[in-house]
Structure formats: C-alpha cells, structure tokens
Steps between C-alpha positions, in 0.01 A plus 500: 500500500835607644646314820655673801327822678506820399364883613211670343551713231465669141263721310239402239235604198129527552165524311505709216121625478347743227367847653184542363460857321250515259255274236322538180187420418647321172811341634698411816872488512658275769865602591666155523484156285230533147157364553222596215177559681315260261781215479611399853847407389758668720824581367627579833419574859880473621561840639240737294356487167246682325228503261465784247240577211562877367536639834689419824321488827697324771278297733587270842756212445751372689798249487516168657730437805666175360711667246856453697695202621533232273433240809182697596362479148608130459243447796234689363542810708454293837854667651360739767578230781783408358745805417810360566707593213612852401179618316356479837520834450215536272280209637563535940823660607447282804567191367830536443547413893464112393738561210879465440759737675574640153281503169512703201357409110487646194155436281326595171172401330256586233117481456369552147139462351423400226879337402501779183347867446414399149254184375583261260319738258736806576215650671638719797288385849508597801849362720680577848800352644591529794908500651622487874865513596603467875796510749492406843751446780408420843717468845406423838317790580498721239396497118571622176311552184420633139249387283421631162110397278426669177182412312482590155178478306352553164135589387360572141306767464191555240260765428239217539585388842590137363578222697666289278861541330513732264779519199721742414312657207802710391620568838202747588367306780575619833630302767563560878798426647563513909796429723487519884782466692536441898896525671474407876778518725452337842648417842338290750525486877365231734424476876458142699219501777574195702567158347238517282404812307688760284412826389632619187491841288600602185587841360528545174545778242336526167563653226226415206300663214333419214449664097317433224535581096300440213685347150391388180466104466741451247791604817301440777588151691597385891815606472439817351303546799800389770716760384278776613657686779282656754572711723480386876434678841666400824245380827571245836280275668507277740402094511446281853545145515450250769543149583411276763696134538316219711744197436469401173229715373592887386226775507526808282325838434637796290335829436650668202519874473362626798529845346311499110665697259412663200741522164408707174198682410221455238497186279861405629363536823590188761508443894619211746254442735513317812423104527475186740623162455554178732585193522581154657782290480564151621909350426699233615793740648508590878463807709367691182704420213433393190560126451548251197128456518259821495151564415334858485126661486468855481199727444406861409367709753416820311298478186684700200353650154631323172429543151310185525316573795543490902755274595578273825718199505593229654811287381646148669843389375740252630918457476703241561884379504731217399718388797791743489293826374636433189183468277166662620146477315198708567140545360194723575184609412328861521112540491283858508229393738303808371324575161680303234666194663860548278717243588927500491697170503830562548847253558842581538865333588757622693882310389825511688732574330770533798442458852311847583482618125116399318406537211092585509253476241105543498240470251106579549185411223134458607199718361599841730668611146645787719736235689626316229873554491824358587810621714861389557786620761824423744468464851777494750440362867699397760 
C-alpha cells in the first residue's frame, strides 16, 4: 500500500515441492512438515516436512506461495493483483508499476506446530517450525532481492512404527531431525505495453539443500535440528509476471519457475516446480495504484501435491487506511477448494512510525495448521 509510482522490479521464492524417489510397503516418509498416516495432525506444511517410521522415503509435497510479505499474508494470500510493495518480487514483479518510486523492507516470521516438541508428559512428538527472513529493495525499474526459509523438523522414531509420542526410555529412542534451507537472490525487470499492461520477469539464483541426522531422544529437539548445516548447490530460474490496469481494477498472473529444478538426492531429495496464480483487484486509487481502500481475490491455477493432499486455493483479503497513511488494517481468508477444505484467517497492521518509515506486523490462525504463524518487519517508501 505505498503511494506514488514506481518501475517493476525484484526477485522472489517459489514452491518448494518433495521429489518423489521411493516408498515402502510399511511406511512413507514425506520430506516437509510431520503428518502420521493414522492421525491427520500436521505439524507443518510451510515449506516441506516429512513423515518417517524406521525408514525414509521422500514422497510429493510442496510449499505454499503465501509465505512472504507480511501485507500479502495479512490478506490471506489475495496479493497477486496487488504487488505494489517491494516483495512484489516474490508475488508479481509487475506490480510494482502502481507502487512508490522507491521501496525497500526488511521482514522475519516463524511458523511452528505444535507450540513445543515435547507433551506435557515429556513425551517427545512429532514438531516443525518453520523461519523466513527477507530483504527487498525496489526502484523504478529495476529490483533487488534476498530471501532466506529454513524448515527444521523433528520425528520420533520406533521399531514399532508408532504414531504417538514416545519417551525417552534412557535416551535409546531414535529421533529424526531435518533442516532445509532455500537462499534466493533476485533481480527483476519490467516492460510497459501501452497504458495498460506490464510485463515483468524475475531472475533469480538459488542456492538450497537439505540434510538429515538421526539422535537419541534424550538430545534430540527443534533446535537441535536448526543447527544442522547442509550442504547447498547453486541453480537459476526464471519467474514472469503480468498485470493489466482498467481504471480502478488491477489484473494479475504470475508463473513461477518456468524452469523446475531439482536439489539433493535420495531422502533429502527436493525440487521447485513451476506454478500459476491470479488474481483481481478492485481499490479506490487512480490510474492503477493502490488506494486507502483495496480489496483482493486471487486463485490457484495449477494444482500442487501436499502432505495433506492436492491443493488449490483461493484467498480474498481486504486493506485499508486512516486519512494520512498513517495507520492501515487488513484481513483475509485462504480456502483449499480441493480435498480437505483447510481454512487460514489471517490479520495484520501496518503503523507509521515516521512519514515513509512502517512498522508491519501479521498474524494468521484457522484450521490449515501449516499457515499458522506470525511475522513482523520495516518498510521504507517514498
């Protein structure tokens, strides 16, 4: 929600989805968020997560879009249409042609399920949290990025293939730990086409990978898990954007990673692969920017593989502004429209705390257990 016009810029994160390698007939392992195949409680589907019995067998997953830009989550992921601030560059680099002449924020936010690794019992269950850190800076015509995500997860391990928690019982329980982490540098360049459309691309360089280790339960916990270091190998890819303005109405399509890549091998295995979004967006500012008043719809266009199940969504959010941009609200909601209909409710509040500086803070709950997080950061517009 930035006033002024800007250029269309910056580079952005995609999908994180789980190549599938192998499956036994006794157990699947899911690389990404913990699900037990008889207990359909998710400990989380933020980037990847996995499930794991005695033996690891990574199958299809994938991470959700709406994981960057505090503004876009506040509205429930509806931000495809709207794109005007600097993490445009993850959502549509072409937005940024309705934002301000200069934009640039710093954010962070964390995703954890269940709240603690270990029950009120001391039993050790299955946990994954999930932690994003971004940079952004956008100009006129040209942007600037790095974001980092890191999931970290934790999974007991029995000889019985248990479900439940399962104590320490001297420390000879085994327990999986996993880390993944994803670095993507980006810059984004945008063409007008006439008065009314914009054509945007991002290129962006990754550098991600992903390791695993096995402990005893009497050491083994989240953290233990973050501080694994893997190892990560270097790839590029490419992201197009577009967006059409007809008065007050903005129309937007991205297409993330037109080129799928491929990280690790065997149970650390993990690729991006390409997606589809769009959206509508209808505001009370003129010739394409965003106003004081904005309301937003966007929908999946590709169908992607989670740990619990095929996903599509559709999200509808809304923002709005004191007089004098100096207090802004905004709310949303996120629905899978395929399969299991997890929902995401989601707020957030954006303070000034000097004319240009804000102050931006989101927060998001519902049943999609994978979602439920909250984020914080500094943006600077003019």
């Amino acid at each position: 929600m930035d006033d002024g016009r800007g250029g269309c810029r910056t580079g952005r994160i995609d999908r994180v989805a789980l190549k599938d390698t192998k499956e036994t007939e006794d157990t699947k392992d899911i690389v990404g968020g913990m699900r037990n195949a008889s207990r359909p409680r998710v400990c989380l589907v933020f980037f990847v997560s996995f499930v794991a019995s005695v033996s690891l067998a990574p199958s299809a997953n994938a991470q959700p879009t709406d994981v960057i830009g505090l503004r876009a989550q506040g509205m429930g992921g509806a931000f495809t249409a709207v794109a005007d601030d600097a993490t445009a560059s993850w959502w549509n680099p072409a937005g940024m042609a309705g934002g301000a002449y200069f934009n640039a924020l710093i954010e962070v936010g964390t995703q954890r399920e269940p709240p603690s690794d270990r029950s009120a019992s001391g039993d050790l269950r299955n946990a994954g949290r999930a932690d994003t850190r971004s940079f952004a800076v956008a100009f006129p015509a040209l942007g600037l990025s790095y974001y980092r995500l890191q999931v970290s997860e934790i999974q007991p391990r029995t000889s019985t293939g248990t479900t439940s928690g399962v104590r320490q019982e001297g420390g000879a329980t085994e327990v999986r730990l996993r880390t993944l982490v994803l670095n993507q540098f980006g810059a984004s360049v945008g063409q007008s086409l006439g008065s009314h459309l914009v054509i945007a691309s991002t290129v962006k360089l990754l550098n991600a990978g992903a390791v695993s280790a096995v402990q005893s339960a009497g050491t083994a916990s989240l953290d233990a898990a973050k501080d694994l270091d893997p190892s990560g190998e270097t790839k590029a890819s490419l992201d197009v954007g577009a967006m059409a303005v007809l008065g007050r109405v903005r129309i937007g399509v991205m297409v993330r990673n037109l080129n799928e890549l491929e990280f690790g091998s065997g149970v650390d295995a993990f690729r991006l692969t390409r997606e589809a979004r769009a959206g509508v967006a209808m505001s009370s500012g003129t010739r394409g920017v965003i106003g004081t008043a904005t309301l937003a719809l966007d929908a999946d266009l590709t169908t992607t593989a989670t740990v619990l199940g095929d996903e599509r969504r559709v999200a509808a959010g809304g923002e709005a502004w004191t007089p004098g941009r100096t207090i802004g609200g905004r709310f949303g909601v996120g629905v899978n429209t395929i399969g299991s209909r997890r929902t995401s409710i989601s707020g957030g509040v954006s303070v000034a705390v000097k004319k240009g500086i804000y102050a931006d803070a989101e927060l998001t709950g519902g049943t999609d257990e994978g979602r439920r997080g909250w984020g914080a950061g500094l943006r600077v517009t003019f």
